[in-house]
C-alpha positions as CSV (number, residue, x, y, z in Angstrom):
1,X,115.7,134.6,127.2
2,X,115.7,131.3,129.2
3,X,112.6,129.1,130.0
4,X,111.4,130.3,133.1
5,X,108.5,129.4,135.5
6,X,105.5,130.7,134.4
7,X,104.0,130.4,138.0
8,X,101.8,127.4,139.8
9,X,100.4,126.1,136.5
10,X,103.6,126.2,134.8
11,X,106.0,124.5,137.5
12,X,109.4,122.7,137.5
13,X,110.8,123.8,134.7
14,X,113.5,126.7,135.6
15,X,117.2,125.5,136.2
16,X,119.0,127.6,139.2
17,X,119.7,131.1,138.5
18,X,123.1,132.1,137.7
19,X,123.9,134.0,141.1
20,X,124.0,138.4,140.7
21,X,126.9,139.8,141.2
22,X,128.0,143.7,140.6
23,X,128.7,144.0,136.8
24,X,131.4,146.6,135.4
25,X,130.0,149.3,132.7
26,X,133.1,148.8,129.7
27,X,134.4,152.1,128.1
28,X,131.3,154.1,129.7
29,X,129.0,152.4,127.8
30,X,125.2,151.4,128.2
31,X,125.0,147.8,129.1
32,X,122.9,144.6,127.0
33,X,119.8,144.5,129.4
34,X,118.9,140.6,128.9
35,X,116.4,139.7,125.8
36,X,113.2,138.7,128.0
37,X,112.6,142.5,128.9
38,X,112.0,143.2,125.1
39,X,109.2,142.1,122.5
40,X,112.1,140.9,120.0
41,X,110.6,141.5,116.5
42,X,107.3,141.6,117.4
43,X,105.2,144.6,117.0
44,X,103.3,144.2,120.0
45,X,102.2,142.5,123.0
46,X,98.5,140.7,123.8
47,X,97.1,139.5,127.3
48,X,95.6,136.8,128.3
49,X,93.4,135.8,131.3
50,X,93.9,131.9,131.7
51,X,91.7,129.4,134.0
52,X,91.5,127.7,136.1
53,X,94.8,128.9,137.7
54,X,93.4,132.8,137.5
55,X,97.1,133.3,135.7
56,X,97.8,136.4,132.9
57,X,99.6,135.9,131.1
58,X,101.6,138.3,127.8
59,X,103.0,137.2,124.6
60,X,104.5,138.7,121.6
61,X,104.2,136.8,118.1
62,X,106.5,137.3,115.3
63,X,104.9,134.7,113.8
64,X,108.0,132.1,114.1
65,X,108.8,132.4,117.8
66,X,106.5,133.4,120.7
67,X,108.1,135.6,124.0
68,X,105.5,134.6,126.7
69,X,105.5,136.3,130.7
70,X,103.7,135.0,133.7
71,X,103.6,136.6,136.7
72,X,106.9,134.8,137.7
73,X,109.1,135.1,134.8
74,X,109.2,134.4,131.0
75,X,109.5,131.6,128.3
76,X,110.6,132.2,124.6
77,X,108.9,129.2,122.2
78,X,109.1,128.5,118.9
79,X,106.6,127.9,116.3
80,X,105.1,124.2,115.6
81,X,103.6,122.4,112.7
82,X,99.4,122.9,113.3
83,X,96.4,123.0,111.1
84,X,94.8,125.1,113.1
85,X,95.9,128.4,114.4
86,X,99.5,129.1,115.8
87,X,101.1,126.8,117.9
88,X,104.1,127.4,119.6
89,X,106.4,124.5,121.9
90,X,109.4,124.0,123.7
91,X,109.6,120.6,125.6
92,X,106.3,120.0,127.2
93,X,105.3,123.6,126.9
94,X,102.6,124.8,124.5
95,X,101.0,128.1,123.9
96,X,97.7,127.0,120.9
97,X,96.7,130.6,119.7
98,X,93.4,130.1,118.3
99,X,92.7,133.6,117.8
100,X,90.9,135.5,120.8
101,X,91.7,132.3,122.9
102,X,94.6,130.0,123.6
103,X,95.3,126.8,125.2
104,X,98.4,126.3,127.4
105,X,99.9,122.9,127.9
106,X,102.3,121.5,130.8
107,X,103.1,118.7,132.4
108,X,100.8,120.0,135.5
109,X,97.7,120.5,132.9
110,X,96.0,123.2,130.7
111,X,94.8,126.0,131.3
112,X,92.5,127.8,128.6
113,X,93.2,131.3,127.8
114,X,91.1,134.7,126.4
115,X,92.5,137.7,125.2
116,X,92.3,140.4,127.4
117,X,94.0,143.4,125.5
118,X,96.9,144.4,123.6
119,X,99.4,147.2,123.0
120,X,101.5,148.2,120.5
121,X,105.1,147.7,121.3
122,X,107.4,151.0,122.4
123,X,109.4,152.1,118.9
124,X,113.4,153.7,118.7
125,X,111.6,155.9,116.6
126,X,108.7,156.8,119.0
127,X,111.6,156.6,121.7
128,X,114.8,158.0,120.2
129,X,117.8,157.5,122.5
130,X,115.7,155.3,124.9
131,X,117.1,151.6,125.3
132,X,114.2,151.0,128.3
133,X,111.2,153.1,129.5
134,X,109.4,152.7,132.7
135,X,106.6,154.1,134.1
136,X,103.6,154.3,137.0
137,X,100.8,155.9,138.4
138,X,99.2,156.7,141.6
139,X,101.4,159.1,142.2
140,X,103.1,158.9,138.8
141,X,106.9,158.5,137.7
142,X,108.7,157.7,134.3
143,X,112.2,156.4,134.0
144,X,114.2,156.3,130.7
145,X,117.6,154.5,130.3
146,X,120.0,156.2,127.3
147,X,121.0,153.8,124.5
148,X,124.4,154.9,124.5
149,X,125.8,155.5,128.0
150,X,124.7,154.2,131.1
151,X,122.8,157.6,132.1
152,X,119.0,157.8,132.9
153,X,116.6,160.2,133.2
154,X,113.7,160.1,136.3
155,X,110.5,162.1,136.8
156,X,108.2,162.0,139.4
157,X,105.0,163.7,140.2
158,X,106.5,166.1,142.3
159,X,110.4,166.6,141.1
160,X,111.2,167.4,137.6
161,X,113.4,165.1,135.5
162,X,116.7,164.9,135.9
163,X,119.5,162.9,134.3
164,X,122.1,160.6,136.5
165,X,124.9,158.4,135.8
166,X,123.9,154.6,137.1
167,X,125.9,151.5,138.5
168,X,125.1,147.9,137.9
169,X,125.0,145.8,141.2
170,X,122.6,143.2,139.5
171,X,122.6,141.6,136.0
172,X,121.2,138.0,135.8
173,X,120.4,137.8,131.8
174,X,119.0,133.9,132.7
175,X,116.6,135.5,135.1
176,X,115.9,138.6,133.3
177,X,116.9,140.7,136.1
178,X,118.8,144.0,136.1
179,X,119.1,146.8,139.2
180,X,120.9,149.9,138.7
181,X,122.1,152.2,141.4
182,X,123.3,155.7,141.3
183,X,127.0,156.4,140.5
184,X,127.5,159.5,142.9
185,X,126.1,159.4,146.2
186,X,123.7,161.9,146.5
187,X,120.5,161.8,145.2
188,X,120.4,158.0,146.1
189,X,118.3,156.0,143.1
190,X,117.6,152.6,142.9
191,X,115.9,151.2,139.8
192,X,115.2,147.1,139.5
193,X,113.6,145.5,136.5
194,X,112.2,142.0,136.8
195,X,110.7,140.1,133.4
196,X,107.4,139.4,133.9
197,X,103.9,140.1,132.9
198,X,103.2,143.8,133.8
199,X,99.6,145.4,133.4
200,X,99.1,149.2,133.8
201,X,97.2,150.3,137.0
202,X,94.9,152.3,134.6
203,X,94.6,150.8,131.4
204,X,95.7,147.2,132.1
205,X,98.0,147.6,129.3
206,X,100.7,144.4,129.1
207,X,104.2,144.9,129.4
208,X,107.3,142.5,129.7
209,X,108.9,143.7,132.9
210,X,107.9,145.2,136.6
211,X,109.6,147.6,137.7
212,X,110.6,149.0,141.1
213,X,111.9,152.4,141.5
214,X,113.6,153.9,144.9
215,X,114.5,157.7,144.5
216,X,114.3,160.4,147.1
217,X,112.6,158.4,150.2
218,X,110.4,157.2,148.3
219,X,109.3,154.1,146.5
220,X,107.4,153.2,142.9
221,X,106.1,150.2,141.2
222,X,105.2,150.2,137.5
223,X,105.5,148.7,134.0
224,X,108.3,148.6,131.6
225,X,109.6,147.7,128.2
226,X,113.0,147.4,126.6
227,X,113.5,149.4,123.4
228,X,115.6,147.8,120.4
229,X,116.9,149.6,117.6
């Protein structure tokens, strides 16, 4: 999980993206989907609505590391010596948890953070079998990549689910960016996962990656969240 932009406030820190290319599935078996679509060991994920750069912001705190996504991609920081709260730094990067408010620090200024919500992170065992879940509303879908083989599984509103094989053409684990294709030709799918701070249409739930799905014509945009073990 590579230190990313985290948008206006957070500039001039990303180095170049390694370039996507098509990546080969080995042996027929599910690929790594990069780290910065998953909570690590965290157990869940909080929001925060920062000024004065009207950025929000997720994180998930293991205690000893923090995973943070803006808008525009995501950072991974580790825990600091503080009296006060949790403080978390890489470089000139600072995330000061002071409980229901935070203070981020860059080299372009601070911007002063309140918690907006939270969410319990997605479980193997809530989730058996699912390495990544996706979903949306208005009209609603839900996308689950298998753990084991690269298979997933789509529903939508108005077709029931169905299971297809998948292709890789993208996997760029620096930008935390993966887009699967179908394997056969017909039906046509195209599924791509960006990290970056997600909030539910409805509940304004956070979640680590924004999803774009293509299937039958038509086009979706949701929330997602990688599952580990």
């Amino acid at each position: 999980m590579g230190a990313l932009c985290l948008g206006a406030g957070l500039a001039g820190c990303a180095s170049a993206p390694t370039p996507p290319q098509a990546t080969p599935i080995a042996d027929n078996a599910a690929p790594f989907l990069p780290s910065a679509l998953f909570p690590g060991s965290a157990d869940g994920f909080q929001a925060w609505h920062c000024q004065p750069a009207n950025q929000h912001l997720i994180g998930a705190d293991n205690g000893q590391t923090l995973r943070l996504w803006s808008l525009h991609g995501a950072w991974q920081l580790p825990r600091a010596v503080v009296a006060d709260g949790a403080r978390y730094q890489d470089g000139d990067i600072s995330f000061w948890d002071r409980g229901e408010r935070a203070l981020v620090e860059t080299p372009r200024g601070q911007l002063q953070c309140q918690q907006a919500g939270e969410r319990k992170a997605l479980t193997r065992a809530g989730n058996p079998g699912v390495m990544f879940k996706a979903e949306g509303r208005e009209p609603s879908w839900q996308v689950t990549l298998a753990h084991d083989v690269p298979t997933l599984a789509i529903e939508t509103a108005t077709a029931p689910a169905t299971h297809q094989p998948y292709m890789i053409s993208v996997l760029d684990n620096q930008a935390g960016r993966v887009v699967l294709e179908s394997a056969d030709v017909e039906p046509f799918f195209r599924l791509r996962i960006d990290a970056g701070a997600c909030f539910d249409k409805a509940s304004g739930a956070p979640y680590p990656a924004r999803v774009t799905l293509t299937y039958q014509g038509e086009q979706y945009s949701g929330c997602g969240q990688g599952i580990a073990p």
